[in-house]
SEPA-862555 format. One record per residue: x, y, z of N, C-alpha, C in turn; chain; residue in one letter. Coordinates in nm, 3 decimals. Atoms other than C-alpha are relative to their C-alpha. Layout:
! SEPA-862555
PT    n_px    n_py    n_pz   ca_px   ca_py   ca_pz    c_px    c_py    c_pz unit code
PT       X       Y       Z       X       Y       Z       X       Y       Z    A    A
...
This chain:
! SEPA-862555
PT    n_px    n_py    n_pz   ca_px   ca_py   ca_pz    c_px    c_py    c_pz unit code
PT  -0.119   0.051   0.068  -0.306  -0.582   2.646  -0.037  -0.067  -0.132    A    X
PT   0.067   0.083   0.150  -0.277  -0.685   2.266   0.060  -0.142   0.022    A    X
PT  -0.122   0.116  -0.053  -0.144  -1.048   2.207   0.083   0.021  -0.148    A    X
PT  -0.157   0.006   0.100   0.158  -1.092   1.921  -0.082  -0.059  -0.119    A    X
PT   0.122   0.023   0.050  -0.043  -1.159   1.600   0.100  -0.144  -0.057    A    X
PT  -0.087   0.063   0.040   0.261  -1.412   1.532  -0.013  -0.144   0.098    A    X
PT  -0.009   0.107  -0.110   0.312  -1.627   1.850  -0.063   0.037   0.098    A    X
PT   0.108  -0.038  -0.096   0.037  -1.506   2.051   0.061   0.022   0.184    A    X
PT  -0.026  -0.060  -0.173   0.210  -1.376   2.374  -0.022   0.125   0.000    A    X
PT   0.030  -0.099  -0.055   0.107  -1.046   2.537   0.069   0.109  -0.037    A    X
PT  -0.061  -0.134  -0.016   0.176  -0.691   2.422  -0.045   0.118   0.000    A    X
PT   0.054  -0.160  -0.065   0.163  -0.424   2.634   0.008   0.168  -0.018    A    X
PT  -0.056  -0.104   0.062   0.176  -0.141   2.383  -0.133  -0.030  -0.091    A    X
PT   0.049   0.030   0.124  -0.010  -0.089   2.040   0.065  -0.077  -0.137    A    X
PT  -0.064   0.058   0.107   0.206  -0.291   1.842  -0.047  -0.099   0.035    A    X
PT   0.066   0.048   0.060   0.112  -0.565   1.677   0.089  -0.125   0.031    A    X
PT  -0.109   0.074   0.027   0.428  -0.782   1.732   0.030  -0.003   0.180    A    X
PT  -0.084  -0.030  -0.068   0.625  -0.879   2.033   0.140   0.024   0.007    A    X
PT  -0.100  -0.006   0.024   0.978  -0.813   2.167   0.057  -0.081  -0.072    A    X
PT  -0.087   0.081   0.068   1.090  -1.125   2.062  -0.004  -0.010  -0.195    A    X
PT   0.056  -0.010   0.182   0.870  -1.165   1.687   0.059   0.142  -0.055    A    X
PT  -0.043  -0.100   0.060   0.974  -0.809   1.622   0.087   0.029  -0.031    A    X
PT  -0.122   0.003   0.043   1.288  -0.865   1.571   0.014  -0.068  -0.116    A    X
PT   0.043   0.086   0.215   1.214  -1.054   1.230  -0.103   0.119  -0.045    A    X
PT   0.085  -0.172   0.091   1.018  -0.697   1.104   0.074   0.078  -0.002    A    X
PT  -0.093  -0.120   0.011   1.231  -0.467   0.955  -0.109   0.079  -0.097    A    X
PT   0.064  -0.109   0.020   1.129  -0.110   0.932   0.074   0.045  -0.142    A    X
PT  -0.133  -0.075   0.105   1.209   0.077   0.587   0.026   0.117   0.059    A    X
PT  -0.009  -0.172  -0.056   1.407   0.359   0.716   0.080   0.094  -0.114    A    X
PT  -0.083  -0.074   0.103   1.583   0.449   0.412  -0.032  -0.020  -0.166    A    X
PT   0.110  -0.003   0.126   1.384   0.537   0.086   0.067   0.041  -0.061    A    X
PT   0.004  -0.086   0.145   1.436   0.626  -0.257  -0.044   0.155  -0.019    A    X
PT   0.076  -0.123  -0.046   1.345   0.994  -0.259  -0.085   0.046  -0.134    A    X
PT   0.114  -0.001   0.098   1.190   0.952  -0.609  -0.145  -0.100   0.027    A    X
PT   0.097   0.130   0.042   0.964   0.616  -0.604  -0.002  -0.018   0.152    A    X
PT   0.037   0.034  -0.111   1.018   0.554  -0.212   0.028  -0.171   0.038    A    X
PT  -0.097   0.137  -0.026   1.168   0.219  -0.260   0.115  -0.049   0.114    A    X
PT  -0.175   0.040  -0.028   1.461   0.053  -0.016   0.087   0.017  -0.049    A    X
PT  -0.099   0.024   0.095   1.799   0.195  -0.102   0.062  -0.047   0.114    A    X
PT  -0.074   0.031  -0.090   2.090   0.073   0.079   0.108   0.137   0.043    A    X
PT  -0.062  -0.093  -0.015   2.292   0.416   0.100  -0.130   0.093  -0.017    A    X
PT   0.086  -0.132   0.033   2.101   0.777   0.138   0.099   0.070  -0.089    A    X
PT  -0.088  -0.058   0.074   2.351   0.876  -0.106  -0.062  -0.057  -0.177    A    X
PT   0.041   0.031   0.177   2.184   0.699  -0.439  -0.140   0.110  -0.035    A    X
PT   0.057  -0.084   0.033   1.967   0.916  -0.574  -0.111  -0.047  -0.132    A    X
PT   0.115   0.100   0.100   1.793   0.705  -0.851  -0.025  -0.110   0.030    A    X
PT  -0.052   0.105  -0.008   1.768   0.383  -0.742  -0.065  -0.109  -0.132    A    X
PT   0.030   0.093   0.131   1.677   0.041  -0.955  -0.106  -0.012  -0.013    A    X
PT   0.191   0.031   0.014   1.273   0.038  -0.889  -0.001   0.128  -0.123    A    X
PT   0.075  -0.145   0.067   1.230   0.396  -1.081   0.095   0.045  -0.091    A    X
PT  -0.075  -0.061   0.138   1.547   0.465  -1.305  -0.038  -0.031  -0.099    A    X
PT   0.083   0.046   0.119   1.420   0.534  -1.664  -0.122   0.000   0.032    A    X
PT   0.072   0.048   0.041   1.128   0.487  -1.546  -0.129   0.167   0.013    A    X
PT   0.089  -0.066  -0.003   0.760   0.705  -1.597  -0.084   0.042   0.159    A    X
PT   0.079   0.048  -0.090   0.652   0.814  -1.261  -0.111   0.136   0.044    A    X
PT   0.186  -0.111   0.047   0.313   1.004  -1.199  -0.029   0.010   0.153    A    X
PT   0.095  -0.048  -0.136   0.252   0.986  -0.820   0.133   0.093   0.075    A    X
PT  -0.060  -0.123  -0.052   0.419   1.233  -0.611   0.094  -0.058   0.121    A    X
PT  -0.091   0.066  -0.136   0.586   0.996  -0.291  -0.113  -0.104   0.049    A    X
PT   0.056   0.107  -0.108   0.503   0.672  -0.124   0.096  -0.042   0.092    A    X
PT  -0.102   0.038  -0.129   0.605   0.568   0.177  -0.061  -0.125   0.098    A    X
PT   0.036   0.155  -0.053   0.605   0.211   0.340   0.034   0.012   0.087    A    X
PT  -0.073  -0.030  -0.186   0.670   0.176   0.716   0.064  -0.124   0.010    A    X
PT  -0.042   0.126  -0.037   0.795  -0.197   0.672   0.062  -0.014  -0.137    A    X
PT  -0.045   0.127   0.130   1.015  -0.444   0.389  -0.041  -0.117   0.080    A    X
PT   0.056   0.114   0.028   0.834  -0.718   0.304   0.077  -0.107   0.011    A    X
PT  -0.102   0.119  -0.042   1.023  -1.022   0.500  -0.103  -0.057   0.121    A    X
PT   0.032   0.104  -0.133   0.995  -1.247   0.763  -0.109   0.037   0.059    A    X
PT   0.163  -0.039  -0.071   0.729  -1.180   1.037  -0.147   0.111  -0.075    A    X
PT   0.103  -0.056   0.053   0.585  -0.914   0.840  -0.071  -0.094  -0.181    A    X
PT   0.021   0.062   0.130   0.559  -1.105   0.503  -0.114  -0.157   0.058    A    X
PT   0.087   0.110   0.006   0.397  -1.391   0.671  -0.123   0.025   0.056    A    X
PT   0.105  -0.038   0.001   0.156  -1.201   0.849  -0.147   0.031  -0.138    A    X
PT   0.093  -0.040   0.121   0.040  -1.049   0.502  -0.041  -0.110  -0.067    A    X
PT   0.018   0.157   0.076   0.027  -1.398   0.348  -0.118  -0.035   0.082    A    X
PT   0.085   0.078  -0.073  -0.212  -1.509   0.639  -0.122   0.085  -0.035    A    X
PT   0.113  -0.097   0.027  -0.396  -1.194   0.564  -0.087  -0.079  -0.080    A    X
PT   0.064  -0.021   0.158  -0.466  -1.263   0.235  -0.075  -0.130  -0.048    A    X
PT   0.043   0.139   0.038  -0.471  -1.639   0.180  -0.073  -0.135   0.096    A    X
PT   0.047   0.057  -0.125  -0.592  -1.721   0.546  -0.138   0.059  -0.006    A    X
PT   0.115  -0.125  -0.057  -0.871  -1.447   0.508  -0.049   0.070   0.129    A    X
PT  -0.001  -0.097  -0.176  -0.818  -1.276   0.819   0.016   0.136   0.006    A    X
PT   0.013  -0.181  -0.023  -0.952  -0.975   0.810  -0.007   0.094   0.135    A    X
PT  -0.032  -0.068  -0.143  -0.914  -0.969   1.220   0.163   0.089  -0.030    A    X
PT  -0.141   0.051   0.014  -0.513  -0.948   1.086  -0.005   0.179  -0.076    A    X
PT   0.029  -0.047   0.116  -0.604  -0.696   0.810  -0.034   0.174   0.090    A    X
PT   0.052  -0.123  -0.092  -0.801  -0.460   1.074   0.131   0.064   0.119    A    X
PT  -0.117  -0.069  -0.078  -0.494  -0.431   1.342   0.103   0.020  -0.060    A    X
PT  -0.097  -0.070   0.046  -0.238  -0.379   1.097  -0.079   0.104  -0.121    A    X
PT   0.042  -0.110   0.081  -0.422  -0.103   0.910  -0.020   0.101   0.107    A    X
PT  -0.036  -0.160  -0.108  -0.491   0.094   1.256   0.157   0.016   0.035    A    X
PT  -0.138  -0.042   0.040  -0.099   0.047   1.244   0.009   0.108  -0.049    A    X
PT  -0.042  -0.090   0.098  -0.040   0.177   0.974  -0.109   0.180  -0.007    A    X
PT   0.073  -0.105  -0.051  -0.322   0.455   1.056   0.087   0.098   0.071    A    X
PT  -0.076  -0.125  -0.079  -0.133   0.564   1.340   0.132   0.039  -0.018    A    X
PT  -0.124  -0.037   0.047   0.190   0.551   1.215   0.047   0.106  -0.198    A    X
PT  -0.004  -0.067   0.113   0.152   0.732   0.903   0.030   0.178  -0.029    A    X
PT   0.015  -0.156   0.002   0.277   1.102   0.827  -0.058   0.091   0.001    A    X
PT   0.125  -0.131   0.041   0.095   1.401   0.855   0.008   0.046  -0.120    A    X
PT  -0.029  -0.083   0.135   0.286   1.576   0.587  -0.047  -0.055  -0.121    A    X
PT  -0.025   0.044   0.136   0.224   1.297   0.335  -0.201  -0.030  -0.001    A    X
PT   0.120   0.025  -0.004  -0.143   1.240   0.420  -0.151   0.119   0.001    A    X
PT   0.166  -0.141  -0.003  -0.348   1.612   0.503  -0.047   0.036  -0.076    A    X
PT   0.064  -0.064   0.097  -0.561   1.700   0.301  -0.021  -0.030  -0.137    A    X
PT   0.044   0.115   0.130  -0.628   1.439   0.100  -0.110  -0.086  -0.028    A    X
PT   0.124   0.093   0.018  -0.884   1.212  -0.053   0.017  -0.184   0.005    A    X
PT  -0.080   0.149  -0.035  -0.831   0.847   0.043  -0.065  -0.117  -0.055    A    X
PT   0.058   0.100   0.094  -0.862   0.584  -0.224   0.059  -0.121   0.071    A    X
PT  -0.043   0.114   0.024  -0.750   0.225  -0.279  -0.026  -0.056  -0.130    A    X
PT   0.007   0.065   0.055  -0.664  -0.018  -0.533  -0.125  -0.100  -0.009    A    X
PT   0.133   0.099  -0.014  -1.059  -0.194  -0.622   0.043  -0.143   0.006    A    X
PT  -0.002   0.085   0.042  -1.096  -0.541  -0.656  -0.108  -0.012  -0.087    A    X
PT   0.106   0.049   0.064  -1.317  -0.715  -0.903  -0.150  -0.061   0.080    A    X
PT   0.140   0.024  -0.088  -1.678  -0.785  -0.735   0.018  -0.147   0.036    A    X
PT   0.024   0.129  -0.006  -1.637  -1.151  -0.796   0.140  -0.068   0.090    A    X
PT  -0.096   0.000  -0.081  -1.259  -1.136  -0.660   0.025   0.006   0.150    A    X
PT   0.017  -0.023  -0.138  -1.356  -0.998  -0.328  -0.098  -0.054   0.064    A    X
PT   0.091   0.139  -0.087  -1.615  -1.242  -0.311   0.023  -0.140   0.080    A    X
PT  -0.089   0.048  -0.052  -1.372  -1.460  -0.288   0.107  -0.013   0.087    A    X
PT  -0.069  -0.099  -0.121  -1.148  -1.320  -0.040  -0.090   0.022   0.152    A    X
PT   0.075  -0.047  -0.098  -1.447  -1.175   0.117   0.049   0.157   0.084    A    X
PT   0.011  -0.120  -0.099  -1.299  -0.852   0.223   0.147   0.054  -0.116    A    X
PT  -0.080  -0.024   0.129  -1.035  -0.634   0.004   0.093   0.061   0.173    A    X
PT  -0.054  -0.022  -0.108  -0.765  -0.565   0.289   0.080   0.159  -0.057    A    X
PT  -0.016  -0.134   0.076  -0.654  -0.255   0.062  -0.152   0.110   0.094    A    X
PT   0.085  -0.085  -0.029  -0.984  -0.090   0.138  -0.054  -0.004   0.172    A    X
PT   0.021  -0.019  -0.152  -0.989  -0.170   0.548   0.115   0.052   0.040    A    X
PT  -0.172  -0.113  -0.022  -0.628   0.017   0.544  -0.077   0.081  -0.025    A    X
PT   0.086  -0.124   0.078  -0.774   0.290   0.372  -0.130   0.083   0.095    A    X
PT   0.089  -0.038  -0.104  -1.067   0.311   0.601   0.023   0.021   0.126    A    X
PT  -0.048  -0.055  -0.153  -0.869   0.328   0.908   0.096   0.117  -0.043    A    X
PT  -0.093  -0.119  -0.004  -0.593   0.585   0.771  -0.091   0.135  -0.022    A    X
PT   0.052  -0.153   0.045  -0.882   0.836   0.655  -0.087   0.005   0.103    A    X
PT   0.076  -0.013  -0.145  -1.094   0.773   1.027   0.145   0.083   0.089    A    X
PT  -0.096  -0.034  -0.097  -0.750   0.819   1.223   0.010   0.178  -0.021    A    X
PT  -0.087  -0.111   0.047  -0.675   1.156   1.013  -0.111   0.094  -0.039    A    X
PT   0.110  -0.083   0.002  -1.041   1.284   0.967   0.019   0.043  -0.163    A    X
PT   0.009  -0.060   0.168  -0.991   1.287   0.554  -0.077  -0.071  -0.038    A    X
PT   0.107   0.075   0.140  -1.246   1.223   0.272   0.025  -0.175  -0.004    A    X
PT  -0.018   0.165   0.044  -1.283   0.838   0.195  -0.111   0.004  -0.085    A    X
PT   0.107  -0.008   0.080  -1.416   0.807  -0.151   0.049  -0.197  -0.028    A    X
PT  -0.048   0.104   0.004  -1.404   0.408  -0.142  -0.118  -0.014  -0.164    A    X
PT  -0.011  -0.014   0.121  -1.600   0.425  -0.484   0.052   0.044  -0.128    A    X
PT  -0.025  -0.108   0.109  -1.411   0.675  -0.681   0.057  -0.086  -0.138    A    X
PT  -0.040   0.049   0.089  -1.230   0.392  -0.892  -0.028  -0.137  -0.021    A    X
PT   0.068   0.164   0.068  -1.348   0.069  -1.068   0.068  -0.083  -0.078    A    X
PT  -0.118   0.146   0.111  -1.141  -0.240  -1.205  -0.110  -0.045  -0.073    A    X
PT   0.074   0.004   0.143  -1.300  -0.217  -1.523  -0.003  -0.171  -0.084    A    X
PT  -0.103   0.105   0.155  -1.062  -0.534  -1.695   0.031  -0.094   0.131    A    X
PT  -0.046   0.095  -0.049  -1.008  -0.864  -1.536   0.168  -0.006   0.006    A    X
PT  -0.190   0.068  -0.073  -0.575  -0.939  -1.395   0.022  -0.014   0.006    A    X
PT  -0.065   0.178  -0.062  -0.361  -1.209  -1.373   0.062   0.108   0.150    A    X
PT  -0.063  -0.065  -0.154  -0.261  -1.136  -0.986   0.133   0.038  -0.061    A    X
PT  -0.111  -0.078   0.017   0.058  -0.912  -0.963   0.123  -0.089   0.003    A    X
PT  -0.114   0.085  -0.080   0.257  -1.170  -0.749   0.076  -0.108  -0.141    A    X
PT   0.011   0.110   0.067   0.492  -1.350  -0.990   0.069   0.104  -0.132    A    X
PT  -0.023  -0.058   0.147   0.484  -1.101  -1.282   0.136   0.115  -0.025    A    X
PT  -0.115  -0.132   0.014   0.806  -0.887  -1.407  -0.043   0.175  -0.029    A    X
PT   0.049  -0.109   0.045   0.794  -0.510  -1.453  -0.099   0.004  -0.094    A    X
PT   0.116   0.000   0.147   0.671  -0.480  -1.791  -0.145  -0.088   0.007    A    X
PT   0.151   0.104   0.031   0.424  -0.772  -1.756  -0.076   0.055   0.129    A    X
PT   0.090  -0.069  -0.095   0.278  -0.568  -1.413  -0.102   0.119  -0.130    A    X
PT   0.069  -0.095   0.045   0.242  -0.269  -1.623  -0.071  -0.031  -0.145    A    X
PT   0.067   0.043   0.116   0.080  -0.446  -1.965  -0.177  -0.048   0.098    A    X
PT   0.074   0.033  -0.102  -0.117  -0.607  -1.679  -0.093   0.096   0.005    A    X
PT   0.115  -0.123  -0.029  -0.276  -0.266  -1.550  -0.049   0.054  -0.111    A    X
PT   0.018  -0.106   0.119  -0.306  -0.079  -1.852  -0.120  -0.021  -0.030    A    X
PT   0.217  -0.004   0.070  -0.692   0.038  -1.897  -0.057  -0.090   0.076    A    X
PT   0.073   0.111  -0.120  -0.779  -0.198  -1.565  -0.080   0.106   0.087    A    X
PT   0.100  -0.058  -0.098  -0.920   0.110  -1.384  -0.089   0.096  -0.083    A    X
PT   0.086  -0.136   0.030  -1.174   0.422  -1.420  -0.069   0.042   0.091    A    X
PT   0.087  -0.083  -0.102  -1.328   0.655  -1.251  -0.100   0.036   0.001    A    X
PT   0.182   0.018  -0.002  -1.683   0.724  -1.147  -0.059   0.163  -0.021    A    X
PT   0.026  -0.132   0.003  -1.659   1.110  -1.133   0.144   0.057   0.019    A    X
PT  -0.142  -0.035   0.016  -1.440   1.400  -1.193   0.121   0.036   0.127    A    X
PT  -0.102  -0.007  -0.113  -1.129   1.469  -1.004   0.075   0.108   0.030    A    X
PT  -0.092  -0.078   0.029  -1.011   1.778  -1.082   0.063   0.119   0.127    A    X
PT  -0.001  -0.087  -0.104  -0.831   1.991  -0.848   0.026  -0.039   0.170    A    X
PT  -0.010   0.073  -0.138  -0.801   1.733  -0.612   0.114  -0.079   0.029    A    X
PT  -0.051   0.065  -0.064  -0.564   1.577  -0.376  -0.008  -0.135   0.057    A    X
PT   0.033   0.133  -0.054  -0.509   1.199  -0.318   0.087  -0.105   0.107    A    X
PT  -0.116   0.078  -0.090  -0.381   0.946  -0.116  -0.068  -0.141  -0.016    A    X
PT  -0.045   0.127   0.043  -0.352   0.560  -0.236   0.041  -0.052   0.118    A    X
PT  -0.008   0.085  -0.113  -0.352   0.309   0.029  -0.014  -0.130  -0.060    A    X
PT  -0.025   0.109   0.051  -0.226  -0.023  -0.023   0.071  -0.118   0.083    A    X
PT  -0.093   0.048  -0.122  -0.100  -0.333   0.210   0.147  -0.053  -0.119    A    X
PT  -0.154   0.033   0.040   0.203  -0.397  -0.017   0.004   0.071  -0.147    A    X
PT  -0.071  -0.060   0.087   0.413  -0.220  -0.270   0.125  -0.118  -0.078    A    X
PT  -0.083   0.078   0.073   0.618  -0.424  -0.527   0.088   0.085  -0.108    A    X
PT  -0.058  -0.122   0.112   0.706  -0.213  -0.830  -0.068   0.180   0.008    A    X
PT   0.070  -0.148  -0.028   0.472   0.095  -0.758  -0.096  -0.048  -0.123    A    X
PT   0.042  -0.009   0.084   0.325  -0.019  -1.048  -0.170   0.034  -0.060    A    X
PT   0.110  -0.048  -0.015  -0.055  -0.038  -0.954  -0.028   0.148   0.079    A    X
PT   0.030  -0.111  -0.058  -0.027   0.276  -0.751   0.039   0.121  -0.130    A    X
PT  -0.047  -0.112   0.094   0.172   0.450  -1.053  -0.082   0.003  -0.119    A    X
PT   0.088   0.025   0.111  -0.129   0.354  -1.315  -0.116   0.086   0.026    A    X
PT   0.163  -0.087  -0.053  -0.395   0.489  -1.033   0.075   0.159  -0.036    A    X
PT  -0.057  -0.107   0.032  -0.146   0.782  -1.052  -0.033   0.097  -0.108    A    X
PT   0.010  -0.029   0.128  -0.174   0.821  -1.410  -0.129   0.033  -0.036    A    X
PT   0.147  -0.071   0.055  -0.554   0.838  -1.462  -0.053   0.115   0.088    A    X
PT   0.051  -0.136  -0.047  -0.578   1.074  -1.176   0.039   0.150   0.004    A    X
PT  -0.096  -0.114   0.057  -0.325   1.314  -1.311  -0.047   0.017  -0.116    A    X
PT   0.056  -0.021   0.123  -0.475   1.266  -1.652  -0.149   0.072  -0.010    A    X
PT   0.107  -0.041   0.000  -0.789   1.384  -1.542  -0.043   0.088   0.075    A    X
PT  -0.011  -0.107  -0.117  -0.693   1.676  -1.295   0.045   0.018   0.113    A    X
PT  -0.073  -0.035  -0.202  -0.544   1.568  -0.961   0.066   0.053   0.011    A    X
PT  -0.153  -0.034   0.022  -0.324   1.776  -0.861   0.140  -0.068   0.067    A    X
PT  -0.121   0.050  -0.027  -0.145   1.569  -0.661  -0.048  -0.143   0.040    A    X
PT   0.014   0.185  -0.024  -0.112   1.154  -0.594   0.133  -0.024   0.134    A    X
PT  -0.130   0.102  -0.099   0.095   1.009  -0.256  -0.076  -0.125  -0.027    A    X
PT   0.051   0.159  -0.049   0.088   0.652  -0.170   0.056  -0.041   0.108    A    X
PT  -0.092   0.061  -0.118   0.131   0.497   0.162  -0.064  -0.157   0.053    A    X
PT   0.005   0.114   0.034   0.160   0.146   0.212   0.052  -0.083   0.135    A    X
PT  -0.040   0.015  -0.136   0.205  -0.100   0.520   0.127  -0.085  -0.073    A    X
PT  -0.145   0.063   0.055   0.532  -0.315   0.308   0.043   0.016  -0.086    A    X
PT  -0.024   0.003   0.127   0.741  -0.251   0.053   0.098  -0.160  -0.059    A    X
PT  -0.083   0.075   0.014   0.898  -0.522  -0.118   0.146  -0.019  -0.084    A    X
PT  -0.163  -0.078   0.092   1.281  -0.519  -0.218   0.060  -0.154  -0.051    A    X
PT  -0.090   0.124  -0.006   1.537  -0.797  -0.352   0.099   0.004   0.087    A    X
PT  -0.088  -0.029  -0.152   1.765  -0.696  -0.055  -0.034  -0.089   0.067    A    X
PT   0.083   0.084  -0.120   1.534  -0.885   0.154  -0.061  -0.059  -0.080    A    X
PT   0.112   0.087   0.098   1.354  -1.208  -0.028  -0.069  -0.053   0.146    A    X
């Protein structure tokens, strides 16, 4: 039996949550079919993350919005350094992840800076990543891309100032051409770091970019 990674009572399943905590985790079940965002109708067709806007990866898909139980988990992740936290919601997201959007792909992540993840001690991007491409038997090139350019963290910053942010923050170590990827990330905000990795690996031959992600975050839900 697992226990509840929330209020530590018993559950007798692979989830991560119990009956009661799981009822504060909402699933996204209804995406954007451009960007993969929360809409509130399957009837919008552009919604407000991606209208106007440049987009370079091919579909992401989040299994959660970023709220309550799940939002505070990721917080404990990150700023608790619990990479016990980090490891059972990435075989989550492992096993819950599409076939269609994942076969036959090469399985990156967003780097951190050397001195960043020293701090941290563990990049919870790249222990997702390492369980979705074990579960699914695909490539894991956990070198292929390098944060070249120091960041002000994402959290905080508006569109534009995300994407001024990334611009010329990554590169790659070798070529790409011809190849298939898949972007792994524990949270989605604007797409904006996944739609930058997008961009240099389309600029330099991929033929194709998903992203799949364990939260997205919406203003629907703060």
């Amino acid at each position: 039996m697992n226990a509840c990674l929330i209020c530590g009572n018993k559950v007798e399943n692979k989830y991560f949550l119990c009956d009661t905590c799981n009822n504060f985790a909402l699933k996204c079940e209804r995406r954007c079919p451009k960007c993969g965002n929360f809409i509130l109708t399957n009837e919008e067709k552009n919604c407000y993350s991606c209208r106007g806007r440049k987009i370079y990866f091919d579909k992401i898909y989040s299994l959660f919005i970023y709220s309550g139980a799940v939002s505070q988990l990721i917080s404990e992740m990150k700023y608790g350094k619990a990479a016990h936290i980090a490891e059972i919601l990435g075989e989550y997201l492992a096993e819950n992840a599409p076939q269609q959007l994942v076969k036959e792909r090469t399985v990156i992540f967003p780097p951190m800076r050397f001195f960043d993840k020293l701090l941290r001690s563990f990049n919870q991007a790249e222990i997702f990543a390492d369980r979705v491409a074990r579960k699914h038997n695909l490539k894991f090139a956990p070198k292929l891309l390098k944060k070249v350019r120091k960041t002000k963290h994402q959290a905080g910053l508006g569109y534009e100032e995300r994407i001024r942010n990334l611009t010329d923050a990554f590169s790659l170590t070798r070529n790409v051409k011809g190849e298939k990827f898949l972007i792994v990330d524990d949270v989605c905000t604007t797409a904006s770091t996944i739609n930058e990795i997008a961009k240099i690996l389309k600029e330099n031959g991929a033929l194709s970019v998903n992203g799949i992600t364990f939260a997205r975050r919406t203003p629907y839900f703060a």
